[in-house]
N, C-alpha and C positions, 0 to 999 in steps of 0.2 A: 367552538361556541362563540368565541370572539368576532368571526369571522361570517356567522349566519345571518341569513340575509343579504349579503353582500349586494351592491348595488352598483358599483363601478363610479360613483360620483366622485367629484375632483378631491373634497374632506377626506373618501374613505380609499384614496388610489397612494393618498399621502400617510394615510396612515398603516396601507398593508406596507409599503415599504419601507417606514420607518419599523417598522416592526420586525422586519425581514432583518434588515439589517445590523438591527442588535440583537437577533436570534444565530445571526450569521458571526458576528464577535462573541457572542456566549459558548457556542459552539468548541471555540478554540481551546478554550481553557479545560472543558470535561474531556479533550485529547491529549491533551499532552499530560492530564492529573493523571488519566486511565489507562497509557500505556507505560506513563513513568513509574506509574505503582506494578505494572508486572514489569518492567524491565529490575524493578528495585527487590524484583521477587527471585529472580534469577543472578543480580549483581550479586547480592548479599551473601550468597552459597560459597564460602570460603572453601569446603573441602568438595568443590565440585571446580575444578580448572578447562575454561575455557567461556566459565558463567562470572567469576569473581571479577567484576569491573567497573569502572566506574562510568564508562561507555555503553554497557546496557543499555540504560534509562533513553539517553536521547538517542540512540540506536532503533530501539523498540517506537519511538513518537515519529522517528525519520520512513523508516520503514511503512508504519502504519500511512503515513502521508503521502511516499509513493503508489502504495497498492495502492492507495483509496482513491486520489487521482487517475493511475491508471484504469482501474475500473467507469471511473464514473465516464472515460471517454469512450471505455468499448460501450458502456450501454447509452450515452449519447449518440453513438454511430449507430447505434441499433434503433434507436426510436430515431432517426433522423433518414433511415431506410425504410423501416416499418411503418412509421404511420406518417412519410412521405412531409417532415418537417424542414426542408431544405432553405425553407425561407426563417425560419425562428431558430435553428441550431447551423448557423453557419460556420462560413470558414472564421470569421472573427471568433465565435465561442472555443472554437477547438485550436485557433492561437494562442489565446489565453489560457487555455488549460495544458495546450506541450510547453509554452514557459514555463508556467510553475511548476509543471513534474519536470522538467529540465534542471531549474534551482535546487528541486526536491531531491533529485538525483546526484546530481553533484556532492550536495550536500552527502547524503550515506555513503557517497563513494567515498569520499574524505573520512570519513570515521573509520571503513572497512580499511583503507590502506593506513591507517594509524592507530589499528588495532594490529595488522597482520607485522607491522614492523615492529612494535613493542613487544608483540609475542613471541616474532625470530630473533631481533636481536639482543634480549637479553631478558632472555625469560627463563622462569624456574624448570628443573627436571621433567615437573608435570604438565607445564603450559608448553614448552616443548616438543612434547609427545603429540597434544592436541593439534599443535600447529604442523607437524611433517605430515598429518594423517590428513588434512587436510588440503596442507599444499603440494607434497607431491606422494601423498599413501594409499590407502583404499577411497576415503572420501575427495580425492581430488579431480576424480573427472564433474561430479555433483557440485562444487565449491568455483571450480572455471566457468563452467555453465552459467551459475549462478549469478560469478562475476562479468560474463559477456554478456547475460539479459540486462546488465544494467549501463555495460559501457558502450553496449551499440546504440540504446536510448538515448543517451547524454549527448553521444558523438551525432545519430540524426536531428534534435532536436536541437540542440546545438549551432548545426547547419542550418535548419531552416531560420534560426534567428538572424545569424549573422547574414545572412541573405537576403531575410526578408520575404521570403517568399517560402510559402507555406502549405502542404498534401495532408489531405484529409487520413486517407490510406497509410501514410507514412506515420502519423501522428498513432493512429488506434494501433498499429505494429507496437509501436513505442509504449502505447498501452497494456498490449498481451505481455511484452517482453520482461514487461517489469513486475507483474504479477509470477511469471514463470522463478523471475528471482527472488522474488517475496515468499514463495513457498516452498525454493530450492533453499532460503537462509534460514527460516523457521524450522527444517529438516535439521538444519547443520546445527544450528543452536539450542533448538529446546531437545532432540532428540536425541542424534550423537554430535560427533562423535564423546562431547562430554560426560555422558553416562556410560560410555564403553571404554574410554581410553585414559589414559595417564590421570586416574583419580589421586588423590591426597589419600583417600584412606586405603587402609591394607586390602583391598580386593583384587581379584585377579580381572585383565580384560576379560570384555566379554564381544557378545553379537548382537545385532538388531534386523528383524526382518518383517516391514510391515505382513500380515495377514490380511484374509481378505474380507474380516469384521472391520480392521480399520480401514481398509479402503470402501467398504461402504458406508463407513461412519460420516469418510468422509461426502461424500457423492449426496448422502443423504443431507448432509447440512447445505452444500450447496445448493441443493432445488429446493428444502425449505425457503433457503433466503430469499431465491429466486420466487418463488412463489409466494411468500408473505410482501416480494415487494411490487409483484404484477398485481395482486391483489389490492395492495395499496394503492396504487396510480390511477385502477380501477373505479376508486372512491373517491378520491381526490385529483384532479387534474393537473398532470403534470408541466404543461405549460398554461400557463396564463389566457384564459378564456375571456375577454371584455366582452360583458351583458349587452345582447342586443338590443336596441330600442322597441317599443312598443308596436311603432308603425313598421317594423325591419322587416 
């Protein structure tokens, strides 16, 4: 409603992007409030070992930062082939966005290897169990995977800093990779191996095997989103359209 009428003059050019730009700092804060409160949801569970941590919290905000980066570049490369934006979504857009899923990355990886040492080298009975199953048990092909979707990111983007020089192509890879590991570690953490293995309380292990309700549960929320947000771009335009003149 703010925004109706719009006009393109120099007052209202100054004021979308003042606007923008403290919606773009507002932003920050309902992130890291939103996933600290579920990392704080899964820390807290003392007789749940592999969740009791104090690492959750910024785990779950790091996490969230890299997928949400890496996505927003596959779907920049997509509207950047699609509706043929090669001059508005350039190479400069998608350098600035493999630095910061670069920092972004680095960063998780610093959490995950100072989780995985605190858990092997001197962790309890039960955090133990969690951690062999992981690193070399049933869940350990799932756990390497997960951990080489993020270290071949780090290590391309990485590259192309130090370098200076910088691939479109290489950049959206870097993008899939790390989504692939964002829902290879959401696997490993909210699902097992902590609810099947080395619990605190008297239970025997057990098994986990998705079905194929939860795989369409999944598939279903992905083209919801997908679809509520083609829908959306539909109503709103996704890049910045300056009103043409009268005589145009």
């Amino acid at each position: 409603l703010w925004a109706a009428g719009y006009g393109d003059t120099p007052g209202e050019q100054e004021r979308h992007i003042r606007t923008s730009r403290w919606l773009a700092l507002a932003i920050l804060p309902l992130l890291v409030v939103a996933h600290s409160t579920l990392g704080f949801v899964f820390g807290s569970q003392v007789g749940r070992p592999g969740w009791f941590s104090a690492l959750q919290a910024p785990a779950f905000v790091g996490m969230a930062g890299v997928s949400g980066i890496g996505l927003l570049i596959i779907v920049a490369a997509l509207m950047r082939h699609a509706l043929r934006l090669e001059e508005q979504l350039n190479a400069d857009v998608f350098r600035w966005l493999g630095n910061f899923l670069c920092v972004l990355t680095a960063f998780y990886l610093y959490l995950l290897i100072v989780e995985m040492l605190t858990a092997t080298y001197a962790a309890g009975l039960h955090e133990a169990a969690v951690s062999r199953a992981l690193l070399k048990g049933e869940y350990a092909g799932l756990f390497w995977v997960s951990a080489f979707s993020l270290i071949i990111p780090f290590v391309i983007l990485f590259v192309q800093f130090a370098a200076g020089r910088y691939s479109i192509p290489l950049t959206v890879l870097a993008g899939l990779l790390v989504n692939v590991a964002a829902v290879g570690r959401r696997y490993l953490i909210i699902v097992v191996p902590s609810q099947t293995h080395g619990q605190v309380l008297p239970y025997l292990s057990g098994w986990y095997s998705p079905t194929w309700v939860e795989y369409a549960i999944i598939l279903g929320l992905f083209a919801l989103g997908t679809f509520l947000y083609v829908v959306f771009i539909k109503v709103f335009p996704i890049m910045e359209l300056p009103r043409k003149s009268h005589g145009g």
